[in-house]
C-alpha positions in Angstrom: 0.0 0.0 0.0 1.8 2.9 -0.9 1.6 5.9 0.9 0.5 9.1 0.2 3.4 11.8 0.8 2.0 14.8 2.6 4.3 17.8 3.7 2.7 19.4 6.8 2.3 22.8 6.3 4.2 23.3 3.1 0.8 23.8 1.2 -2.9 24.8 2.8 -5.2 22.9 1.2 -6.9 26.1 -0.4 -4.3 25.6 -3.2 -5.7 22.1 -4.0 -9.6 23.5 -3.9 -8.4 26.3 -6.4 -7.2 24.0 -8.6 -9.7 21.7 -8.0 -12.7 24.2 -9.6 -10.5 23.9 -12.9 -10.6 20.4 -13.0 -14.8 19.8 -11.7 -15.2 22.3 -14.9 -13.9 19.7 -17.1 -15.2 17.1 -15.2 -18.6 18.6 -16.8 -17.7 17.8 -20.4 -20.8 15.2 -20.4 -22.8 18.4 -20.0 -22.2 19.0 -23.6 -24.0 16.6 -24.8 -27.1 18.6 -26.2 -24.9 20.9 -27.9 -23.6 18.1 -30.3 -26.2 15.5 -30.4 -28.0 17.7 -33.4 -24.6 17.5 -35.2 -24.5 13.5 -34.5 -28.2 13.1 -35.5 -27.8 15.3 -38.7 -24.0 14.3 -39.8 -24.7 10.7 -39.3 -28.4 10.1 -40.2 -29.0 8.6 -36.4 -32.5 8.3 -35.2 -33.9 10.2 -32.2 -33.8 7.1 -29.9 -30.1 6.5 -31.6 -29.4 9.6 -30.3 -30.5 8.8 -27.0 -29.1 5.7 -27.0 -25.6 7.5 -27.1 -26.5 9.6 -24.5 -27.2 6.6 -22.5 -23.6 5.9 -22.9 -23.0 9.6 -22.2 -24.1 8.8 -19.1 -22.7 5.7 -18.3 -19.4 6.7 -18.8 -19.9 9.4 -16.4 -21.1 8.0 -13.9 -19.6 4.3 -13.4 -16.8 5.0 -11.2 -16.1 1.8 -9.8 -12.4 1.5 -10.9 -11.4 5.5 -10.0 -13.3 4.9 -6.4 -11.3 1.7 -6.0 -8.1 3.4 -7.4 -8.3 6.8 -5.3 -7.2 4.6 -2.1 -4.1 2.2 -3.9 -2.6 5.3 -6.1 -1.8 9.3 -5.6 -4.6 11.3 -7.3 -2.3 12.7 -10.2 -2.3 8.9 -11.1 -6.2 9.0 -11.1 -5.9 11.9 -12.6 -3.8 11.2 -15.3 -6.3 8.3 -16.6 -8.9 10.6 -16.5 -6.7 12.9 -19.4 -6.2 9.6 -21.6 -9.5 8.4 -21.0 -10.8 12.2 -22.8 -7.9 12.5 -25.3 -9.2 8.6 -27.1 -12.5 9.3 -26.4 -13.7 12.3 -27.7 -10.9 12.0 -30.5 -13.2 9.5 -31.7 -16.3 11.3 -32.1 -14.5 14.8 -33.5 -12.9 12.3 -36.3 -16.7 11.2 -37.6 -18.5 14.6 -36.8 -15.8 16.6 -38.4 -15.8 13.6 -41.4 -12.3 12.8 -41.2 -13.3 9.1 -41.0 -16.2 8.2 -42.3 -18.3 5.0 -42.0 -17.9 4.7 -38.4 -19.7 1.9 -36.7 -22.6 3.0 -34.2 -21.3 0.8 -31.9 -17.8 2.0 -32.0 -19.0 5.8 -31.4 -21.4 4.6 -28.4 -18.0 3.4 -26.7 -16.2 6.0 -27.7 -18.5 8.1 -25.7 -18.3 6.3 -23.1 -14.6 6.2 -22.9 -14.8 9.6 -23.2 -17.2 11.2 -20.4 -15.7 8.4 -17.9 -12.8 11.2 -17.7 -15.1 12.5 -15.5 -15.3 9.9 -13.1 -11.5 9.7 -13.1 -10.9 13.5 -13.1 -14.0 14.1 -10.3 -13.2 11.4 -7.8 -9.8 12.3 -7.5 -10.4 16.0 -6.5 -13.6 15.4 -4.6 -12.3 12.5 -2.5 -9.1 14.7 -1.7 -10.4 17.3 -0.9 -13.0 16.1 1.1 -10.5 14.5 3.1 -8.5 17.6 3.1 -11.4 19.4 4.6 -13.1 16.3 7.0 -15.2 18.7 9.3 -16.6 20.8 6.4 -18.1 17.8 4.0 -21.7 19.3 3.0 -20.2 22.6 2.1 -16.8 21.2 0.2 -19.1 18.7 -2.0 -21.8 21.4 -3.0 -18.6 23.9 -4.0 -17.5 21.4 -6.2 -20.6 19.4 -7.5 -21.8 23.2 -7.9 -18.4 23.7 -10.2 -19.6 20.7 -12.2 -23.3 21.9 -12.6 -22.3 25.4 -13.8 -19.6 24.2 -16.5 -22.3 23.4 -18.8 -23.0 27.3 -19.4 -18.8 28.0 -19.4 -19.3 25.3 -22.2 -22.1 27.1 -23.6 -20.2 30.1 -23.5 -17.6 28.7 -25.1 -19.3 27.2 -28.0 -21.5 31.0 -28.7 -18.1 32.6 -29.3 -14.7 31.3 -29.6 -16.2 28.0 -31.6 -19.2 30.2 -33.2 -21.7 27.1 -32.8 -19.6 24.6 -34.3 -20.0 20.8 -33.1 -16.6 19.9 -34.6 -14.2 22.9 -33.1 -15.8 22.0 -29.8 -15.3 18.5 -29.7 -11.6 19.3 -31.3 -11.6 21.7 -27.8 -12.5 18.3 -25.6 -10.0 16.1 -26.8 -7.0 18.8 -26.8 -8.3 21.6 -24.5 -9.5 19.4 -21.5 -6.3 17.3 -21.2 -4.1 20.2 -21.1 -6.0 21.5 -18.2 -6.0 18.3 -16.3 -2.2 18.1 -16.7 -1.5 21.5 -15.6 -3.8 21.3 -12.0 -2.7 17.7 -11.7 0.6 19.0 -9.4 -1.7 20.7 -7.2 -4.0 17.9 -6.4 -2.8 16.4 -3.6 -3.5 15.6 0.4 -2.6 18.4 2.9 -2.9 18.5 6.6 -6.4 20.0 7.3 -7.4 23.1 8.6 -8.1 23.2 12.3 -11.8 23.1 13.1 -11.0 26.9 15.3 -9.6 28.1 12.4 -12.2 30.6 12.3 -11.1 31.8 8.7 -12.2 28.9 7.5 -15.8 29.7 7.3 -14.7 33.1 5.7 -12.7 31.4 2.8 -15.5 29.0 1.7 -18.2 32.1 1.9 -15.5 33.7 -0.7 -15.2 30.6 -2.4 -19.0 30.4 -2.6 -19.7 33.6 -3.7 -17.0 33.7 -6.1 -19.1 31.1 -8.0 -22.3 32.6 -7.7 -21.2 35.6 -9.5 -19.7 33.2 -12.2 -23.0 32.0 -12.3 -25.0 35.0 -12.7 -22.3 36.3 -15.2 -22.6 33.3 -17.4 -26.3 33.4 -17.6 -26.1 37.1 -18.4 -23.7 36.5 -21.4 -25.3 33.7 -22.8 -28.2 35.9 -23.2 -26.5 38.3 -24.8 -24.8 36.3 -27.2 -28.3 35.6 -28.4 -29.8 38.7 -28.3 -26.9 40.8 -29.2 -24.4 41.1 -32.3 -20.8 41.8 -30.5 -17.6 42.4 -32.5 -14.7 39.7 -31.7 -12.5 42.3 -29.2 -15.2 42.5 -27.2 -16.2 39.1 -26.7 -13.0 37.9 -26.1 -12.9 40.6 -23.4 -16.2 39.1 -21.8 -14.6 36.0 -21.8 -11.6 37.1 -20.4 -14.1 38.0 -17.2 -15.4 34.4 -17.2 -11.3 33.4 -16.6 -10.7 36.1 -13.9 -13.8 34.8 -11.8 -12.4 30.7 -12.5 -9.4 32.0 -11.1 -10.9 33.8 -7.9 -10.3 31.0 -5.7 -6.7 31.0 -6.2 -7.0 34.5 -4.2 -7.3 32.8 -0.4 -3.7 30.5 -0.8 -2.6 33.4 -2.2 -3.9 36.0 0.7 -2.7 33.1 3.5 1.0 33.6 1.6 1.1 37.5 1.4 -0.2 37.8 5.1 1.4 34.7 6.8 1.1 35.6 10.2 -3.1 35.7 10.0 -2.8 32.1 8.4 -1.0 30.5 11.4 -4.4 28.8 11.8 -3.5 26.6 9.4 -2.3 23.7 12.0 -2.9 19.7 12.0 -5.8 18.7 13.8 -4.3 17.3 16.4 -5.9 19.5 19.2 -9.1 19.8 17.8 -9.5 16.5 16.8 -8.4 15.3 20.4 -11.8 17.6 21.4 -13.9 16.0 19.1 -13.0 12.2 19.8 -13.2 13.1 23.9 -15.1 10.0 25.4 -17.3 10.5 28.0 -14.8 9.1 30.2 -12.5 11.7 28.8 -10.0 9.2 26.5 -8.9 9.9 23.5 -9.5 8.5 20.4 -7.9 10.1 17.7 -9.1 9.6 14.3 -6.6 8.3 11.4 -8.7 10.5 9.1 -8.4 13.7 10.8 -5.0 13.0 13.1 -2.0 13.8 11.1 0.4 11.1 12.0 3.3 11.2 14.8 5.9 12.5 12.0 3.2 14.3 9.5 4.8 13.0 6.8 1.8 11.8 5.3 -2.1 11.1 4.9 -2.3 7.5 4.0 -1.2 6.5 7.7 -5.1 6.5 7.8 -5.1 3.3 5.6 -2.8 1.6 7.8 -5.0 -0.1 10.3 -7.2 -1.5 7.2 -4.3 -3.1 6.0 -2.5 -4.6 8.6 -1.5 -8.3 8.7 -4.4 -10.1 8.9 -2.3 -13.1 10.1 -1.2 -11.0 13.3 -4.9 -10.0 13.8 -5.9 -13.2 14.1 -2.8 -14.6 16.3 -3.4 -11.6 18.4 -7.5 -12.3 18.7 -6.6 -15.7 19.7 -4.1 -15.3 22.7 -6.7 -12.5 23.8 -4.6 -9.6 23.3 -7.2 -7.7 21.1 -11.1 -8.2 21.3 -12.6 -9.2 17.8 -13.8 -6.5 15.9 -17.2 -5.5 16.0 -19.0 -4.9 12.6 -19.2 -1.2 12.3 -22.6 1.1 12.8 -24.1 3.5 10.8 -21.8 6.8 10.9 -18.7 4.5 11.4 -16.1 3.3 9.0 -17.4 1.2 6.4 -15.8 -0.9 3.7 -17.4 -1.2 0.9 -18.5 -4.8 0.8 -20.5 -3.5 4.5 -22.0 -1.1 3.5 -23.2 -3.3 0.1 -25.5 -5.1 2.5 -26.7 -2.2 4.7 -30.5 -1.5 4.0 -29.9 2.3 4.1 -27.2 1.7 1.5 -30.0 0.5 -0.7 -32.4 2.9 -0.2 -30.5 6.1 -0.5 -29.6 4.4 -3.9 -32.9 3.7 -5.2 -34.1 7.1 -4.1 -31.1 9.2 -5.5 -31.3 6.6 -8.6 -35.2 7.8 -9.1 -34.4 11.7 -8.5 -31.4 12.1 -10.6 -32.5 9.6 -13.4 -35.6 11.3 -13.7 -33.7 14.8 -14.3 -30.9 13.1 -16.7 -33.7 12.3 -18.9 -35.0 15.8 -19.1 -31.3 16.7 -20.0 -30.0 14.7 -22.2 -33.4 15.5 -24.1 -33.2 19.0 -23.4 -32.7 20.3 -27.4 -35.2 18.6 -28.6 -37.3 19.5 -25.8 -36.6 22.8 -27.0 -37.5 22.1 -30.0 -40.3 20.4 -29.9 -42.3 23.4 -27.9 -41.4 25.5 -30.4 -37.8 27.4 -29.8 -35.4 28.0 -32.5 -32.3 28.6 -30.3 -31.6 26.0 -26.9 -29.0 27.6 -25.9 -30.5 29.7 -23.2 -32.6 26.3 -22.2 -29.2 24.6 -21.5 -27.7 27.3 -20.0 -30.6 28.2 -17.7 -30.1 24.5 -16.8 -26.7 24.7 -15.7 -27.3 27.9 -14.2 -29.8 26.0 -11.9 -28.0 23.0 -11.6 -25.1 25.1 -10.3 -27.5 26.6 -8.0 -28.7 23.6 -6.8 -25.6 22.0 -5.9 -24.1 25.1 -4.1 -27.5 25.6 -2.1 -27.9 22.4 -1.4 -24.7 22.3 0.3 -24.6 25.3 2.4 -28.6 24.8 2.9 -27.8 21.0 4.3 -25.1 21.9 6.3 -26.9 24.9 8.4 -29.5 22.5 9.3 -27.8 19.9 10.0 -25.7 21.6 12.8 -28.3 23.4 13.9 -31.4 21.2 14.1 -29.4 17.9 13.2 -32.1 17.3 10.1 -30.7 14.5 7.8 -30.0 16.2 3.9 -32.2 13.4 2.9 -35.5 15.6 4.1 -33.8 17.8 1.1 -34.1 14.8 -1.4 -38.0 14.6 -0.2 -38.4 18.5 -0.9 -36.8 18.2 -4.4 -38.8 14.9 -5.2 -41.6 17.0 -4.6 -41.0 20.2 -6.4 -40.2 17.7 -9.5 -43.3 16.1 -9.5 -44.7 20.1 -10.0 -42.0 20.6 -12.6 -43.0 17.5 -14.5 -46.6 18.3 -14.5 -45.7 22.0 -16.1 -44.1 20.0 -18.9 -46.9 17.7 -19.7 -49.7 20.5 -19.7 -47.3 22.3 -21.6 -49.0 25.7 -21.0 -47.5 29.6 -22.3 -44.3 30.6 -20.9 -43.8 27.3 -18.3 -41.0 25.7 -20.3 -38.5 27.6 -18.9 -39.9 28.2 -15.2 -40.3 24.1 -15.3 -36.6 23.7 -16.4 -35.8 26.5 -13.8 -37.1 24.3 -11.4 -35.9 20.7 -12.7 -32.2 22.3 -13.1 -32.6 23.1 -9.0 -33.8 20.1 -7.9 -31.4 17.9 -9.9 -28.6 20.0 -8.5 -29.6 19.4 -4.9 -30.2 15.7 -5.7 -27.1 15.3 -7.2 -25.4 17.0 -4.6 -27.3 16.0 -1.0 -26.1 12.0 -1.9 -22.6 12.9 -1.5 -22.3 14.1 2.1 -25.0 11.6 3.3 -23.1 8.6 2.1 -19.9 9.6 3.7 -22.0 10.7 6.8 -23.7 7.2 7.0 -20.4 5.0 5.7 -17.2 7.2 6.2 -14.6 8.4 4.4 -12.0 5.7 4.5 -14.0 3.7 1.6 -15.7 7.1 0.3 -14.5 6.7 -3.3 -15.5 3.5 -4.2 -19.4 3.8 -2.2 -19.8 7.9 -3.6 -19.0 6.0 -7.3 -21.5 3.2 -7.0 -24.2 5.5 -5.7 -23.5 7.3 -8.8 -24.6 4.0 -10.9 -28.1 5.2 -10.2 -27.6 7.8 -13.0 -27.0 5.6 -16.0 -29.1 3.4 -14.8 -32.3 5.8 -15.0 -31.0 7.2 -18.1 -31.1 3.9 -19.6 -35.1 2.9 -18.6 -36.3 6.6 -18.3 -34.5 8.3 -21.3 -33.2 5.3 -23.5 -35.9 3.3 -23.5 -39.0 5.7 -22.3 -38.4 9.1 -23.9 -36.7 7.8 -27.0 -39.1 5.3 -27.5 -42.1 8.0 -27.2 -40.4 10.8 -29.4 -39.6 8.4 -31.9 -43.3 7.2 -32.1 -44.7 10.4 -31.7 -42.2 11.5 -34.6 -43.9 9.1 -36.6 -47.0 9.5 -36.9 -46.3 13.4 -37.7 -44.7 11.8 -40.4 -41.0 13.5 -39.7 -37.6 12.5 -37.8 -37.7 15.3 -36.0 -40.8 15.5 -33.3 -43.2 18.6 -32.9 -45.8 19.5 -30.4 -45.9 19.1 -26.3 -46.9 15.3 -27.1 -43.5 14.2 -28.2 -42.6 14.0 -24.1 -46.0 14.4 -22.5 -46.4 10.8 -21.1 -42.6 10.9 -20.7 -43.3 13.8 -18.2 -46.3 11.8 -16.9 -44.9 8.8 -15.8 -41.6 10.7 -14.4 -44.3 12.5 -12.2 -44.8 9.2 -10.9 -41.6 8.0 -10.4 -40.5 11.2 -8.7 -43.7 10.2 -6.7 -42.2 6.7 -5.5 -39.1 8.7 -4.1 -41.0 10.6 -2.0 -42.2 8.1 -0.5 -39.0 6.3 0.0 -36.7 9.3 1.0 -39.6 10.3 3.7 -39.1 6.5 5.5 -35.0 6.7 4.4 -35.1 9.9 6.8 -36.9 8.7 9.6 -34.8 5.7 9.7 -31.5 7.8 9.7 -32.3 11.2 11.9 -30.9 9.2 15.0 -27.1 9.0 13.2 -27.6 12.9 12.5 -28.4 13.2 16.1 -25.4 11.2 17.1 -23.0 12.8 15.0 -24.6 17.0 15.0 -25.9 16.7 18.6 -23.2 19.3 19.9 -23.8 21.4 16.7 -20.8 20.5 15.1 -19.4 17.0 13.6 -17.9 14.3 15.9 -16.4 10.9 15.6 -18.6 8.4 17.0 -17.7 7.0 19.7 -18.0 3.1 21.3 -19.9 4.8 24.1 -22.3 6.3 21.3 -24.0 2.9 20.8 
């Protein structure tokens, strides 16, 4: 098992998050689906439900993150990362060679594993910076995962930007941009991706930086919204939109500001110490022993991070020898808001149904987007572009909220972010119902609302799994939660939508669909599967509140203890 190299102090792990937000915006290359699916369906003569079948694979590729979760633990992550950049270079080389006509001929079945190839760079390139950086900052989990999940959502409209006016709406300089562009990018943060001795939990700047961090990408957000309308509305000479996306740069590169603050005025970032202390006050027994955490404790040297692996890994044979001559009690299976591995938590209930419920939330919302242009299209808009990018906006907004929302009541009233799932699940069940009836002006409040609630979905799942199962294991259990997404973009938008446009298409006598009946039982039966998930995050909540109350009940996060149970 190697280790992974840490040297205390030399670098705050602000540095990594900065560098992180570069990498979570490439990590949302699968965003860009809708923008090039119309050059796939036109260049190549594919069918609707072709089209969707590819983004199936879109999707897949995305989200199956079994081998990066598994990796993130047995390798440093500019190793992860480093697959990630390969993984995008072959990939989306692919489908620029047949959409730009290079190569011609291509089998279907070649550029449906192409594409998969190609959006599992997020997987690689997203579990490596979320996993380290969650373990980089371990008492701030809610906030750190909707900051970057949020970075992912809003990357769609930096995309979107993108495509309006350096690539003036071309499919093929795009996808040239995602097979050069995104590698280079990856490569360059790839130094800066590493663990780093936390920040200590009295550091009271802490809450400062990530209210900078947060606004930083709220402005992003409003400012990409802003020029995407623009660039539809408005004819703009070349100076000055390269000057408006110069802007878009300045505010990716805001978070670099803190490290760089904590360098220029070193004596107000002495805060910056190993845990030690404060960890020693969070793992206080009743009795008043300590238990320090391998997570959080920096080792006696603080050398390095992986120390935390080494009592998973020691010699089982000495375990056993030392169980037998009664020099260690056998260990206990662990509880809910303990250390898992993952074959533990595989047979945990809970593990289960936060699956099946984030599985029917976030499937239900991939279909509407990877179906969003011909959504578009289909109620009668000539441009998507705002659609998409009023998505990501929300999306963004979604994860970010959801984060800093979760995380206030959690400390404060020790509600499980599950309740948040059950909100969402609701509100989608309204959005859905907007889209069938299909009434004036609703398509873009209902997408408004479906961009929200797929961000908070999205988003909610990644705190609550390591809350519930730990961090040790967190790569491989976040990455199998993450299966529910190609999954319900296989039954609900491969197999459902495509199936429905298609026929719908059909009888109009047309490939391409027109009228709010192309997706109207679509929307219907999402309704009810949105339904379902109420239903199952309501008794998912219950069943969890008493591991919130355990581990929030002094308003803050602590390490359960034996006592606990």
């Amino acid at each position: 098992m190697p280790k992974l190299k840490l040297k205390a102090g030399s670098r705050p792990p602000w540095v990594g998050l900065a560098a992180a937000v570069w990498v979570q915006i490439s990590a949302g290359n699968g965003y860009n689906f809708p923008l090039y699916s119309s050059a796939l369906k036109s260049v190549l003569g594919l069918s609707q439900q072709q089209v969707t079948i590819l983004g199936v694979a879109n999707d897949i590729g995305e989200s199956v993150g079994l081998l990066p979760g598994i990796a993130c633990n047995k390798f440093p992550p500019w190793a992860v990362l480093l697959v990630g950049v390969f993984a995008c270079f072959l990939g989306y080389g692919v489908i620029w060679l047949a959409v730009s006509q290079t190569i011609s001929g291509l089998p279907f079945w070649v550029l449906w594993i192409a594409l998969a190839v190609a959006s599992n760079s997020n997987a690689w390139f997203g579990t490596a910076v979320l996993v380290t950086n969650m373990r980089n900052f371990p008492l701030s989990r809610g906030t750190v995962s909707g900051i970057l999940k949020g970075y992912v959502g809003i990357s769609a409209a930096v995309y979107t930007v993108l495509y309006s006016s350096v690539f003036e709406q071309s499919a093929s300089k795009l996808l040239l941009f995602l097979t050069l562009g995104l590698p280079v990018i990856c490569l360059a943060m790839m130094y800066f991706i590493r663990p780093c001795t936390p920040p200590s939990g009295e550091d009271s700047s802490v809450h400062v930086h990530f209210v900078f961090t947060q606004a930083a990408s709220v402005l992003l957000a409003i400012y990409l919204l802003t020029l995407t309308v623009i660039y539809e509305t408005v004819s703009l000479s070349d100076a000055v939109s390269y000057v408006l996306l110069a802007i878009v740069f300045i505010f990716l590169l805001s978070p670099l500001g803190i490290p760089v603050k904590m360098t220029l005025f070193r004596a107000n970032a002495e805060a910056l110490t190993p845990l030690a202390g404060s960890t020693e006050h969070l793992a206080q027994g009743e009795g008043g022993s300590t238990q320090a955490d391998p997570l959080l404790s920096p080792s006696s040297s603080t050398s390095n991070l992986g120390s935390f692996f080494e009592s998973e890994y020691a010699s089982d044979v000495e375990t056993l020898l030392a169980v037998g001559e009664g020099a260690v009690k056998k260990k206990r299976r662990p509880r809910r808001g303990e250390e898992f591995k993952f074959h533990e938590a595989f047979v945990k209930f809970d593990f289960w149904l936060l699956w099946v419920v984030y599985f029917l939330g976030v499937g239900s919302g991939v279909t509407v987007l990877n179906n969003l242009a011909q959504i578009g299209v289909a109620f009668g808009l000539d441009s998507t572009t705002i659609l998409l990018s009023l998505f990501s906006f929300c999306n963004f907004v979604g994860r970010l909220g959801s984060g800093a929302l979760s995380e206030h009541f959690v400390r404060t009233r020790t509600i499980p972010r599950t309740m948040w799932m059950t909100c969402t699940l609701i509100v989608m069940i309204l959005a859905f119902f907007l889209y069938a009836l299909a009434l004036s002006g609703t398509l873009y409040v209902s997408t408004a609302l479906l961009g929200v609630c797929y961000g908070f979905q999205y988003s909610l799942m990644v705190p609550t799994a390591s809350e519930l199962f730990g961090l040790k294991h967190f790569g491989i259990i976040y990455n199998f939660m993450q299966i529910g997404n190609p999954v319900g973009a296989l039954l609900f938008s491969g197999l459902l939508a495509g199936y429905v446009y298609d026929a719908e298409a059909a009888k109009q006598g047309s490939s391409t669909c027109l009228g709010p009946e192309c997706f109207r039982l679509t929307f219907l039966v999402l309704a009810g599967i949105c339904g379902l998930g109420t239903i199952l995050s309501i008794f998912l909540t219950i069943r969890i509140r008493p591991v919130y109350q355990m581990l929030y009940s002094s308003g803050s996060f602590r390490l359960p203890q034996a006592s606990d149970h």
